[in-house]
C-alpha positions in Angstrom: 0.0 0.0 0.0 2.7 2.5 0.6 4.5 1.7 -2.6 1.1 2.9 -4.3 1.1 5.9 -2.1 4.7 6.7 -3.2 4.1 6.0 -7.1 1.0 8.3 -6.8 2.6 11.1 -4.6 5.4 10.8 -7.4 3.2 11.2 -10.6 1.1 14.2 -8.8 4.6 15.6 -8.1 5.4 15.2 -11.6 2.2 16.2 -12.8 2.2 20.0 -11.2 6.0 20.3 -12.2 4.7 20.1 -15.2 1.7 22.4 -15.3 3.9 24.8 -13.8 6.6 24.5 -16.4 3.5 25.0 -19.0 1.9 28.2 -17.4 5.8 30.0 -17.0 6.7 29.1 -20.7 3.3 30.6 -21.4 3.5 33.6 -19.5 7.4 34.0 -21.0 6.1 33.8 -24.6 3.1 35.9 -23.8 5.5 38.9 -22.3 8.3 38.4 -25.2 5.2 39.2 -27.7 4.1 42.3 -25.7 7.8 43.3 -25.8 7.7 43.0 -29.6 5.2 45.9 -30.0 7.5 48.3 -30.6 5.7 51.6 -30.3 9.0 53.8 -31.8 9.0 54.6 -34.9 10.9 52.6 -37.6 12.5 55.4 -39.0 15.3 55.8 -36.5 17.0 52.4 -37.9 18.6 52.5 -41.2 17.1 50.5 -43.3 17.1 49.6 -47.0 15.7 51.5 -49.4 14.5 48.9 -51.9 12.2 46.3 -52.1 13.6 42.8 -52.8 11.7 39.7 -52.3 13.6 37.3 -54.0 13.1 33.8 -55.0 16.1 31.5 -56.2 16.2 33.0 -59.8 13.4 35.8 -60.5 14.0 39.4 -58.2 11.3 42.2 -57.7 13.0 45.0 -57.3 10.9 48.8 -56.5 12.8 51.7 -55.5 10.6 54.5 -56.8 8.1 54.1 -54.7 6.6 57.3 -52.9 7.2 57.3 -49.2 3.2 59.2 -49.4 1.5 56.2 -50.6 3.2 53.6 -48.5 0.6 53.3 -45.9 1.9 49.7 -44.7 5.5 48.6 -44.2 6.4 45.0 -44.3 9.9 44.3 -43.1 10.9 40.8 -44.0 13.7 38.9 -42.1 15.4 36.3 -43.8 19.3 34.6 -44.0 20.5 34.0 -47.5 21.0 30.2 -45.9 17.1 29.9 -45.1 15.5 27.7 -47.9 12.0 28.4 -46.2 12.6 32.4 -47.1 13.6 32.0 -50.6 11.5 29.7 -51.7 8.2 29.8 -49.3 8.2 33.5 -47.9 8.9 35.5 -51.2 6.6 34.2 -53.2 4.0 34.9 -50.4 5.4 38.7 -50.3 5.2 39.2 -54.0 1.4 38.0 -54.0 0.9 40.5 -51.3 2.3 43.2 -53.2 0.2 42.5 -56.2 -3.3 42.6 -54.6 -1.9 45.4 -52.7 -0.3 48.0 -54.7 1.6 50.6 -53.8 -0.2 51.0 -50.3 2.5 48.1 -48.9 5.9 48.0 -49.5 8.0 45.0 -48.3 11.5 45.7 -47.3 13.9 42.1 -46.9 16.1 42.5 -44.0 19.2 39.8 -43.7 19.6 39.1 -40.1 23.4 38.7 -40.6 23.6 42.2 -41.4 21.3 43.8 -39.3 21.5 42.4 -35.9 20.3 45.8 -34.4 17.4 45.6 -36.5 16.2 42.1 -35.2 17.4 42.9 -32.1 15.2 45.5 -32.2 12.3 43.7 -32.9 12.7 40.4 -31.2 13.2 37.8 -34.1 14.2 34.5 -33.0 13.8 32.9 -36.3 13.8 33.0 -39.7 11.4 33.8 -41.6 9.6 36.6 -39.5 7.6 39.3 -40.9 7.0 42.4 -39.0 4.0 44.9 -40.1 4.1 48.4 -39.5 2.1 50.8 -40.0 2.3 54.2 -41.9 3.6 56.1 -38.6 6.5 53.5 -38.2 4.5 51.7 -35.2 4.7 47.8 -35.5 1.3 46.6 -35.7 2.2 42.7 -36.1 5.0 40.4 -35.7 4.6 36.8 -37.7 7.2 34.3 -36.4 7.9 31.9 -39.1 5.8 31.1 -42.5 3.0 33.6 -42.8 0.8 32.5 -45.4 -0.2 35.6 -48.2 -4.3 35.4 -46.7 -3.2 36.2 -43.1 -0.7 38.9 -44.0 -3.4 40.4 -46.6 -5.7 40.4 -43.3 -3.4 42.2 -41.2 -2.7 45.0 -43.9 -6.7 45.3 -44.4 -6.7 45.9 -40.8 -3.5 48.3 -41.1 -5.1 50.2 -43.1 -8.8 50.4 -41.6 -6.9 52.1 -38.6 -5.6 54.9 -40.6 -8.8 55.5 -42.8 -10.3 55.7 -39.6 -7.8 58.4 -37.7 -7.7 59.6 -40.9 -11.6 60.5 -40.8 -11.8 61.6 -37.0 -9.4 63.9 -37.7 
């Protein structure tokens, strides 16, 4: 009887270690998002002024584009080593682009050579997307593969803020 007591002592022992080890992780991913949300603006980093989302072979490339229209920002971080960027993400970009216009522009940012840029906005891996809006605020960080409907959502909702501060004021 007191073996039983022990083995069941044991897996309740176990069993809160573990809950507890689920709720922390939780609360440290929940509080490493909030710190994403980067309220500065964008504008105090350097970054590059064209558009490139490239896939293995094909390039887009847009460097006339007039800082006026831009209303959304996409800043894509990638490694040249990252198949999943190359041949997943930019494809995605590009189709966002298209249905889009000249309202989004999508900026590739190589984490090997800007390390105070994904510093800056907390990207653990590659590929991460980070949205920001016409003021330089981020409005949405995607950590890994971010399909073209969900990014296409998150600029539709970009840009129902602004035409809405845009008619209070």
């Amino acid at each position: 009887m007191s073996d039983l007591i022990l083995w069941l002592a044991a897996f309740v022992l176990i069993a809160v270690f573990g809950l507890v080890f689920a709720l922390a992780a939780r609360r440290f991913i929940l509080e490493h998002r909030r710190r994403t949300h980067v309220d500065a603006p964008v504008e105090a980093v350097a970054l590059p002024s064209s558009i490139d989302v490239s896939a293995s072979e094909d390039v887009i490339e847009c460097t006339g584009i007039s800082p006026v229209a831009v209303r959304v920002r996409i800043l894509a971080f990638g490694s040249e080593e990252d198949r999943q960027c190359r041949i997943l993400q930019a494809p995605v970009l590009r189709r966002v682009v298209e249905a889009k216009g000249n309202v989004v522009s999508v900026m590739n940012v190589d984490i090997a050579s800007s390390p105070e840029l994904a510093q800056r906005y907390h990207v653990l891996t590659v590929p991460t997307t980070v949205l920001l809006d016409a003021n330089g605020k981020t409005y949405a960080v995607n950590y890994g593969f971010t399909n073209a409907q969900s990014l296409i959502k998150q600029v539709d909702e970009i840009l129902a803020m602004g035409n809405a501060q845009e008619a209070l004021s």
